[in-house]
C-alpha positions as CSV (number, residue, x, y, z in Angstrom):
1,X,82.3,114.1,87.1
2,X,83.1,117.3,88.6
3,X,85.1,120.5,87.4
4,X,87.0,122.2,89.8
5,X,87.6,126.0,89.1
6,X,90.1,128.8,90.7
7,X,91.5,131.9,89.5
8,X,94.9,130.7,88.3
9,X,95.5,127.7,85.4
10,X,96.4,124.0,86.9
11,X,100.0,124.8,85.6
12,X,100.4,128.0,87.2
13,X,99.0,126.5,90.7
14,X,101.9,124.0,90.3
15,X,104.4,126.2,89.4
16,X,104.0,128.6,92.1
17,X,103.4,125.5,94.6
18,X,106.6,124.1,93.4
19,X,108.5,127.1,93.8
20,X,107.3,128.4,96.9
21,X,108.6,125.1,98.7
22,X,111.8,123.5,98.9
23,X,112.2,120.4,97.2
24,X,111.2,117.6,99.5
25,X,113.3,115.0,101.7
26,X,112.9,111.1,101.3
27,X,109.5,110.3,102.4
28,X,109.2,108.8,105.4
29,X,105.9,107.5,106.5
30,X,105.1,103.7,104.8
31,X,101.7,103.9,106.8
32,X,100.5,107.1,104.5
33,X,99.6,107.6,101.0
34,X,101.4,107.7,98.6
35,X,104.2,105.8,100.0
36,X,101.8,102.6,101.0
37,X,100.7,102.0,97.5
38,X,103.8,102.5,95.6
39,X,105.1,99.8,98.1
40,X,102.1,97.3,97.2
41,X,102.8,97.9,94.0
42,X,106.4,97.7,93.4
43,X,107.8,94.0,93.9
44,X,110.8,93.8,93.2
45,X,114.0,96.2,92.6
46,X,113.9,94.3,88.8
47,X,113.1,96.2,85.8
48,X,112.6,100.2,85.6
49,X,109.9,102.5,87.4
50,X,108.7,105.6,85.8
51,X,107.1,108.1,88.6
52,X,105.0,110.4,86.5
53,X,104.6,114.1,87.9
54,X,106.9,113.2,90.4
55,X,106.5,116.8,91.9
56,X,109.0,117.8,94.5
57,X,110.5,114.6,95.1
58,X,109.2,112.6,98.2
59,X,108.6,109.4,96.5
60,X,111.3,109.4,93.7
61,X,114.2,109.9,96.3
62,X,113.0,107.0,98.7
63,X,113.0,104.5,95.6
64,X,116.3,106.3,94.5
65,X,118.0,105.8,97.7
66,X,117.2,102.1,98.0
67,X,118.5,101.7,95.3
68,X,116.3,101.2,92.6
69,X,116.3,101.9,88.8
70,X,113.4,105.0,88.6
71,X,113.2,107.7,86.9
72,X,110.8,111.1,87.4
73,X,109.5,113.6,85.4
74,X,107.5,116.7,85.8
75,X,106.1,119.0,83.2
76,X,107.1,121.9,86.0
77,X,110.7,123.1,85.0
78,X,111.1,124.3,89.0
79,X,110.4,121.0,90.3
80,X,112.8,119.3,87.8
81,X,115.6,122.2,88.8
82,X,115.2,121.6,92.6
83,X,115.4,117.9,92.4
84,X,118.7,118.6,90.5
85,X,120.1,120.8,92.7
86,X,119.8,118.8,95.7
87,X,120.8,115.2,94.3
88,X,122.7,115.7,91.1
89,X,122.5,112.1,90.7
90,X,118.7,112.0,90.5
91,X,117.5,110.8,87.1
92,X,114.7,113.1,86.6
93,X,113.8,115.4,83.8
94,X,110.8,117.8,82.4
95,X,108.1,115.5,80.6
96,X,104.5,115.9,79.3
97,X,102.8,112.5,80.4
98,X,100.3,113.4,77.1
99,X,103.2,113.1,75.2
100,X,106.2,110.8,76.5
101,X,109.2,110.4,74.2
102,X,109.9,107.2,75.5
103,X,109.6,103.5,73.3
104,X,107.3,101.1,73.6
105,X,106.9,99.2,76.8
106,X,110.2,100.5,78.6
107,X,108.9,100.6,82.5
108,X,107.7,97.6,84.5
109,X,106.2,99.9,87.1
110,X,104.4,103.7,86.8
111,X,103.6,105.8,89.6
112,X,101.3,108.5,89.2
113,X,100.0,110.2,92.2
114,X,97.9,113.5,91.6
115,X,98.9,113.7,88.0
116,X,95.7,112.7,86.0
117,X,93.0,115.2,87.2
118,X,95.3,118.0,85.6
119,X,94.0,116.6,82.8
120,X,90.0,117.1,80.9
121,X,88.7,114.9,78.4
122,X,90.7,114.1,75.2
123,X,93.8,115.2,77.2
124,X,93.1,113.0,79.6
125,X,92.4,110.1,77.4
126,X,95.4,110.7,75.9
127,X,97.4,110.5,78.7
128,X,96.3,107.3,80.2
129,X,97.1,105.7,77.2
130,X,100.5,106.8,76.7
131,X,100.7,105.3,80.4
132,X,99.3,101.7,78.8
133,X,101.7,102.0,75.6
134,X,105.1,102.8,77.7
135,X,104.2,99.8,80.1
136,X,105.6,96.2,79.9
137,X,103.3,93.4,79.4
138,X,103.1,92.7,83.4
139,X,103.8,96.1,84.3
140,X,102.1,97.4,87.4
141,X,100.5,101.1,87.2
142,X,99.6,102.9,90.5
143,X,97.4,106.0,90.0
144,X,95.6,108.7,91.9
145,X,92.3,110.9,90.9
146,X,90.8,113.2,93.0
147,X,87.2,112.2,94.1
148,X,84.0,113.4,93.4
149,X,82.8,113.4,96.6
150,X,81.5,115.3,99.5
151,X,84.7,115.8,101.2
152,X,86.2,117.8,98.0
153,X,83.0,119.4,97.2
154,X,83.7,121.0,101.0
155,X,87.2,121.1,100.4
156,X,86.3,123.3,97.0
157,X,84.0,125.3,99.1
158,X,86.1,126.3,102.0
159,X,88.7,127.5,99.5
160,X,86.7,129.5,97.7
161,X,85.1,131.2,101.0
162,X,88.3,131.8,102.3
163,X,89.3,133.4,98.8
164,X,86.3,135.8,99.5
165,X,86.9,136.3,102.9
166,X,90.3,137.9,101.9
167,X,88.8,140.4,99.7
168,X,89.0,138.8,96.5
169,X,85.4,139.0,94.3
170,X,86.7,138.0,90.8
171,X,84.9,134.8,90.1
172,X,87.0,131.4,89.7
173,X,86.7,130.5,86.1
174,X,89.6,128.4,85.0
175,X,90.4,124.7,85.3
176,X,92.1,123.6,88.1
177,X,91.3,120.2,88.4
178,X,88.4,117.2,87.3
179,X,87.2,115.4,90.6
180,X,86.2,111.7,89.4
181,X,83.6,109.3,90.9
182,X,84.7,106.3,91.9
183,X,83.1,103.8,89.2
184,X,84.3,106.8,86.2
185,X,88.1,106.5,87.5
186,X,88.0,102.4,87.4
187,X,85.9,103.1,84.0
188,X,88.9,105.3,82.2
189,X,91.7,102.7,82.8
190,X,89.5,99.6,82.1
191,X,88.5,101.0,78.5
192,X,92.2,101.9,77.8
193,X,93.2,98.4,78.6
194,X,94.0,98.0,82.3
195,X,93.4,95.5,84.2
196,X,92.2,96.9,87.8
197,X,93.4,94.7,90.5
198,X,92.6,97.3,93.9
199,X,90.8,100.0,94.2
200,X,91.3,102.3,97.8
201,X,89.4,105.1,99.2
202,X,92.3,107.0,100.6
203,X,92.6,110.6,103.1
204,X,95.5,112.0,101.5
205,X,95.1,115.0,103.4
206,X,91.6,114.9,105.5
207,X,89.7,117.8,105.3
208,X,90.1,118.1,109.4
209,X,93.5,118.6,108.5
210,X,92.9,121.9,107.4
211,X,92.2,122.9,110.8
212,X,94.9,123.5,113.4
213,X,92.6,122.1,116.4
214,X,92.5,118.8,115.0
215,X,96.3,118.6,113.8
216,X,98.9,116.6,116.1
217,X,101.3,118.7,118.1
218,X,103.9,118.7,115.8
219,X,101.5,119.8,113.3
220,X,99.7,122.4,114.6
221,X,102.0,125.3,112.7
222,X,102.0,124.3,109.2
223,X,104.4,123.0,107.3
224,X,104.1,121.3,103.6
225,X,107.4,119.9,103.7
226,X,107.2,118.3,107.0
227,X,103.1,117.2,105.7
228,X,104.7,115.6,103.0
229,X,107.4,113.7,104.5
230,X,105.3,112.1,107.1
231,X,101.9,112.3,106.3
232,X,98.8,114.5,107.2
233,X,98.8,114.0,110.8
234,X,95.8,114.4,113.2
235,X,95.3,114.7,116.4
236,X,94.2,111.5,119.1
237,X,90.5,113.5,118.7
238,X,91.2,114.2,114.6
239,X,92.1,110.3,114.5
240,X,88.8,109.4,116.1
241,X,86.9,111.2,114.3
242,X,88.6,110.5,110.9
243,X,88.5,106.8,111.4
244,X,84.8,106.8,112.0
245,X,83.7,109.0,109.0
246,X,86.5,106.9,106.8
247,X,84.7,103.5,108.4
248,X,81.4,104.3,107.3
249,X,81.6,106.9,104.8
250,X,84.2,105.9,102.5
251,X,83.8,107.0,99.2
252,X,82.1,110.2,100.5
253,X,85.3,111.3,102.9
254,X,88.3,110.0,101.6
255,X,90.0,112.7,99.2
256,X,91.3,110.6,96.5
257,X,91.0,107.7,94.7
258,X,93.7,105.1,94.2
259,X,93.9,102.0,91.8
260,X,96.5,99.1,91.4
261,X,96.7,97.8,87.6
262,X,98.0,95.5,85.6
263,X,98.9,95.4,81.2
264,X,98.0,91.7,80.5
């Protein structure tokens, strides 16, 4: 376990992010996390899906405009306001996943990409099982964690360099995020009562990303909308390499973390 630390609060991060960005279009990629797992895990159009920290909408309008029954929340007001603004018909809302007001086993799926390592301990704990008590007997969870890892140990670094670089010498000291190894992630949702069925090392966004060089031409100026929508793309050289370091280095490369569970 690994605490990750910048100069601004996870909630103000989140807040600016989700301001500074319009809110997203219907994602479109079903090759590219998160998109790929919500698929494996979602069966059937029958019963209701929660998407937990459903940010600034990429998954929750694809499910929405196929039409099926989901709702999304976000503990980021902004993000909630956006949504609303575009698509009126939306059913999403501002909600603490710590703390959801809603009844006992009510959602046969729950997706929740990004949303746990906001979280530290007893928050944390907390939150996973108010995921397992708002879950039908059945129900499917799909959940991300960022990894403890190599790949956002450099992440981490380059950050904070470039932080420096700019001029800035005020040292990072609140949370931002808790990086998870692989067997501690499975661990947190076993105890709580999951039962894991898949576990993925995934490149959300690889760390060659972060370099123009190795982004594909449509890429190469950045845009997060446009990253979200289709994917992280690399280059034919990024993809080489990528593919390599994700065949043999898994768990040391990949960014996150992503498990498929079941409530028995």
């Amino acid at each position: 376990m690994r605490v990750t630390y910048r100069r601004s609060a996870s909630k103000q991060y989140w807040s600016k992010r989700w301001a500074d960005i319009p809110a997203d279009s219907p994602m479109e990629n079903f090759n590219a996390y998160p998109l790929k797992y919500a698929n494996l895990t979602i069966r059937s159009k029958e019963g209701k899906i929660l998407e937990a920290g459903c940010g600034a909408g990429r998954v929750l309008r694809f499910y929405k405009n196929r039409g099926y029954d989901i709702l999304g929340i976000d503990y980021i007001d902004t993000a909630v306001e956006k949504l609303k603004k575009i698509d009126p018909e939306l059913n999403v809302e501002v909600g603490d996943i710590s703390a959801l007001k809603y009844r006992d086993r009510c959602f046969r799926y729950i997706l929740a990409f990004g949303l746990y390592h906001n979280f530290t301990n007893e928050s944390l704990r907390k939150a996973v099982r108010e995921t397992y008590r708002v879950l039908e007997n059945g129900g499917r969870l799909c959940a991300s964690f960022r990894a403890d890892n190599i790949q956002t140990w450099l992440t981490d670094w380059l950050a904070e360099y470039r932080v420096r670089k700019g001029g800035v010498k005020t040292p990072a000291t609140k949370f931002h995020k808790l990086n998870l190894k692989k067997r501690e992630f499975v661990d947190l949702f076993k105890k709580t009562g999951f039962h894991i069925e898949d576990v993925y090392s995934v490149e959300n966004m690889p760390i060659l990303y972060k370099f123009a060089f190795f982004r594909c031409k449509k890429h190469k100026v950045f845009c997060e909308n446009l990253a979200r929508k289709e994917g992280y793309k690399l280059s034919i050289l990024g993809n080489i390499i990528q593919k390599f370091l994700m065949r043999f280095f898994p768990d040391q490369v990949c960014n996150i973390f992503v498990i498929i569970a079941s409530k028995l």
